[in-house]
MIZA-40184 format. One line per 10 residues: number of its first residue (from 1); for each residue x, y, z of C-alpha. Coordinates in Angstrom, 2 decimals. Layout:
N
NUM> X/Y/Z | ...
REM end
This chain:
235
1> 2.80/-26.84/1.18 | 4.38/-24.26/3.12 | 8.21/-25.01/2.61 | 8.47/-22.24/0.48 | 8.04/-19.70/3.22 | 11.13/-21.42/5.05 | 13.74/-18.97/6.09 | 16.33/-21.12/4.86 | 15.00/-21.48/1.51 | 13.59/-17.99/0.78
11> 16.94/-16.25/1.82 | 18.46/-16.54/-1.43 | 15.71/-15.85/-3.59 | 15.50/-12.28/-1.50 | 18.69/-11.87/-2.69 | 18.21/-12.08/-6.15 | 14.96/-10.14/-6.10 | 16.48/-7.30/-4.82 | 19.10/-7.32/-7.17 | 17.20/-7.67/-10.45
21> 14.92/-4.90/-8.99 | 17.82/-2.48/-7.98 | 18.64/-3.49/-11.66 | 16.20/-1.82/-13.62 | 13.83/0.41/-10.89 | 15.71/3.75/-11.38 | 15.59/3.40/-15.09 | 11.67/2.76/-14.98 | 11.20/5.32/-12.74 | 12.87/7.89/-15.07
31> 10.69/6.62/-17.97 | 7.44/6.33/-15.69 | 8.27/10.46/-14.24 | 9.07/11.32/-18.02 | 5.75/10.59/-19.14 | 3.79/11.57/-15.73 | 5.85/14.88/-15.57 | 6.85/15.75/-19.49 | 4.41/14.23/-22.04 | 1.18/13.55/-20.58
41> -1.47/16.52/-21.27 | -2.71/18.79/-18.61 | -6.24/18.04/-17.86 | -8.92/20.31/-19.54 | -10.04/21.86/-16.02 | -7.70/21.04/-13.68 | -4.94/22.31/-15.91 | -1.12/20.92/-14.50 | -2.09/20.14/-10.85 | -3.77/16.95/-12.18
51> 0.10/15.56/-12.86 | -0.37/14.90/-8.54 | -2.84/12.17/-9.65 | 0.13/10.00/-11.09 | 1.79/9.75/-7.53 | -1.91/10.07/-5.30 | -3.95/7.57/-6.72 | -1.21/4.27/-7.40 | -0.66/5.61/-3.19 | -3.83/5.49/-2.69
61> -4.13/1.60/-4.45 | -1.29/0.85/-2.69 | -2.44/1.46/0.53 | -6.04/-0.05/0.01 | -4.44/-3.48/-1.37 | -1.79/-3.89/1.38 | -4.09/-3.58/4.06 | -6.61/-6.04/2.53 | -3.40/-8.23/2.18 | -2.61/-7.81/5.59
71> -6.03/-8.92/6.42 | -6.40/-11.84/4.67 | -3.08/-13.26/5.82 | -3.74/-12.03/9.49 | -6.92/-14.44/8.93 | -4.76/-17.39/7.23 | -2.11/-16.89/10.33 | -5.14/-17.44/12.88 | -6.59/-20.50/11.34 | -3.17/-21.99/9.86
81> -0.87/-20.68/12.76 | 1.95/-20.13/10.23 | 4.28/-17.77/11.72 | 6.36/-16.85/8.82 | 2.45/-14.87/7.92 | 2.93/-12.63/10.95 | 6.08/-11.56/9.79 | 5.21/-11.47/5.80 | 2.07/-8.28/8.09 | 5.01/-7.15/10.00
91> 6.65/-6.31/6.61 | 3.64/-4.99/5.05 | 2.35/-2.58/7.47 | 4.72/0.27/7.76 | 4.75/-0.02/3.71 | 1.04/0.49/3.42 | 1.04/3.08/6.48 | 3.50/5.28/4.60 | 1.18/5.51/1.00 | -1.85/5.71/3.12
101> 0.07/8.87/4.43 | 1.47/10.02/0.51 | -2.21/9.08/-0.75 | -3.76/11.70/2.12 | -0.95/14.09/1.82 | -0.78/14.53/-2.26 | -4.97/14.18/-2.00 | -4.93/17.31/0.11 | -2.82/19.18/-2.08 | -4.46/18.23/-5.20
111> -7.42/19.59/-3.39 | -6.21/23.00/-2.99 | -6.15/23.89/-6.27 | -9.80/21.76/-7.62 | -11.80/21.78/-4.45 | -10.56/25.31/-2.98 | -9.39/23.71/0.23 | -6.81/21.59/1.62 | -9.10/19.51/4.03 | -12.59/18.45/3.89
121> -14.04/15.72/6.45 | -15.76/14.10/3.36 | -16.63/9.86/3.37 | -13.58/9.48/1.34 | -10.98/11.58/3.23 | -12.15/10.61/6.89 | -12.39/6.38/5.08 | -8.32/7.09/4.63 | -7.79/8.57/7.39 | -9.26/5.53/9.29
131> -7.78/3.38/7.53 | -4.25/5.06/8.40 | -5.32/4.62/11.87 | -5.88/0.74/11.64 | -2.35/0.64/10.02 | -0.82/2.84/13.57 | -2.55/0.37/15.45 | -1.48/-2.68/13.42 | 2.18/-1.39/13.91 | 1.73/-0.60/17.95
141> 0.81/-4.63/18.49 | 3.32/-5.88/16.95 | 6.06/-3.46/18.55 | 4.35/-3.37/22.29 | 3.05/-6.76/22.67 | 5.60/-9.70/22.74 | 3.36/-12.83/22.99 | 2.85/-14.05/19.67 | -0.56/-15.76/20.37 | -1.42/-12.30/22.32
151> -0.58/-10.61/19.15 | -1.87/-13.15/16.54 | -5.63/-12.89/18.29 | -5.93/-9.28/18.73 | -3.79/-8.47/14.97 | -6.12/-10.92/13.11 | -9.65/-9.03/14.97 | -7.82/-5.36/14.12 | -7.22/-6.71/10.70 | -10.89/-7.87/10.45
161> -12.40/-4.93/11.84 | -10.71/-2.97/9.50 | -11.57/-4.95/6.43 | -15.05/-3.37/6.68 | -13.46/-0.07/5.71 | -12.43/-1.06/2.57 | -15.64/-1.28/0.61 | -16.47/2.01/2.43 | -13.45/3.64/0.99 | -13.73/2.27/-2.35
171> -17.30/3.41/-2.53 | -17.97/6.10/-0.59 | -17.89/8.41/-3.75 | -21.48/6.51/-4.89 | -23.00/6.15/-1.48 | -22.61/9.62/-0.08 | -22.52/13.47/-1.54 | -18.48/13.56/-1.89 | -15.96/15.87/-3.08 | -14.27/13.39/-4.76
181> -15.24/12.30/-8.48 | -16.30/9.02/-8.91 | -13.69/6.58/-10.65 | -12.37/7.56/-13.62 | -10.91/3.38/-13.99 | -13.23/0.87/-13.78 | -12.18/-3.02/-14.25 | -15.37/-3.98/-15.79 | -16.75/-1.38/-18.30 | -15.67/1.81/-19.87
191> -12.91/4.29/-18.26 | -13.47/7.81/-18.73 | -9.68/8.64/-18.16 | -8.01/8.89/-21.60 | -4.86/6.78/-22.54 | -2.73/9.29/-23.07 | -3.14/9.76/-19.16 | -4.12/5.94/-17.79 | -0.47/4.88/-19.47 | 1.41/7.21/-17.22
201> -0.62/6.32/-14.12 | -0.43/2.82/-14.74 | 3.16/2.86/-15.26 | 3.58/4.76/-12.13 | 1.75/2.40/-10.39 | 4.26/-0.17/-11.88 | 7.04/1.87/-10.31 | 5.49/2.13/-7.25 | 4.88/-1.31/-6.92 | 8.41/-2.17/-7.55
211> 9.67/-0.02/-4.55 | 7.02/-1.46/-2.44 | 9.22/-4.90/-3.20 | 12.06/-3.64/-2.62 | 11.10/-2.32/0.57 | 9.57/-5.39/1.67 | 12.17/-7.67/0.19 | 14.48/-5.70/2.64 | 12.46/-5.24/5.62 | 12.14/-8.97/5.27
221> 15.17/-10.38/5.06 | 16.14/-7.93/7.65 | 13.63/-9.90/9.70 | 15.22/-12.91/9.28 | 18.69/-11.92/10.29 | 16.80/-10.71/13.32 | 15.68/-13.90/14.17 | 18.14/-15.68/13.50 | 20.71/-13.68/15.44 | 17.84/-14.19/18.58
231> 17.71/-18.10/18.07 | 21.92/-18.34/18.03 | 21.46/-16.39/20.93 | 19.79/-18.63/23.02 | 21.80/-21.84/22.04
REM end
């Protein structure tokens, strides 16, 4: 069932992932800044500072979605003891660290300009910030500890712990009095965001999620050389 997680097998298909992607990223990220940038309207109120939203919010997806990926497979690696899953989180983390970091940075200069300030210790902003911290201390196990069942125990309770926050991130806006608006995108009924501005974002998101491959796709089968360099090593 697992085969396909093989070093072996995979190392190819990296290879030809990160081509096709190398292939056509720069041109959709021309096309996906062209519209955020150039022909999407400025907002009504916020005027051309809302144009931040196009590179804050698919962060700020980005960096809730890894780390409930991250979670889950920190879980799966517990039960299933798969170790190719501890290096899939390995991959992940510094990825989802880094657009937990864009999502606070851009959020706090959007802020400037809509809220008046730069900081706030709102639900929402101290959520991400929390959650940036879970990613740190993701990242510290795996480069301090060396004993992988050490690591797989105390990863998969740090990944579990941190699961909680999600929810609290992704509704903090309706529990507590926030600065933040509530969503403007909802998956089940109507968006208030107009098309002319969820295309861009979407397409952003797209982009984004297409360097987050690449990334990983490298990081990976950097991994693997890694590995196997150690292994030849001790023959």
């Amino acid at each position: 069932m697992f085969k396909i997680f093989n070093n072996s097998n995979i190392f190819v298909w990296i290879e030809l992932l990160i081509n096709f992607i190398n292939s056509i990223f720069f041109v959709l990220l021309l096309v996906a800044l062209s519209f955020a940038l150039i022909f999407s309207p400025p907002d009504y109120l916020q005027g051309e500072s809302v144009r931040i939203m196009y590179v804050h919010v698919p962060a700020a997806w980005i960096g809730l979605a890894s780390f409930s990926s991250i979670a889950l497979l920190s879980i799966l690696n517990f039960i299933f003891k798969i170790k190719n899953l501890r290096l899939i989180t390995k991959c992940i983390a510094p990825i989802g660290l880094m657009f937990t970091c864009i999502a606070i940075v851009t959020g706090s200069i959007w802020g400037r300009p809509t809220w008046g300030t730069f900081w706030a210790w709102d639900a929402r902003i101290t959520s991400m910030v929390i959650l940036a911290l879970f990613y740190i201390v993701l990242i510290a196990i795996q480069k301090l500890i060396y004993d992988e069942d050490k690591v797989n125990k105390i990863s998969s309770l740090v990944a579990a712990v941190g699961l909680i926050n999600i929810p609290i991130i992704k509704y903090s806006v309706e529990w507590w009095s926030t600065l933040h608006q509530p969503a403007s995108i909802k998956i089940t009924g109507t968006s208030s965001i107009h098309s002319s501005m969820l295309m861009p974002l979407l397409l952003m998101f797209f982009v984004l999620i297409l360097y987050c491959a690449l990334i990983f796709l490298m990081k990976y089968k950097t991994e693997i050389i890694r590995i196997k360099k150690k292994n030849l090593k001790r023959l």
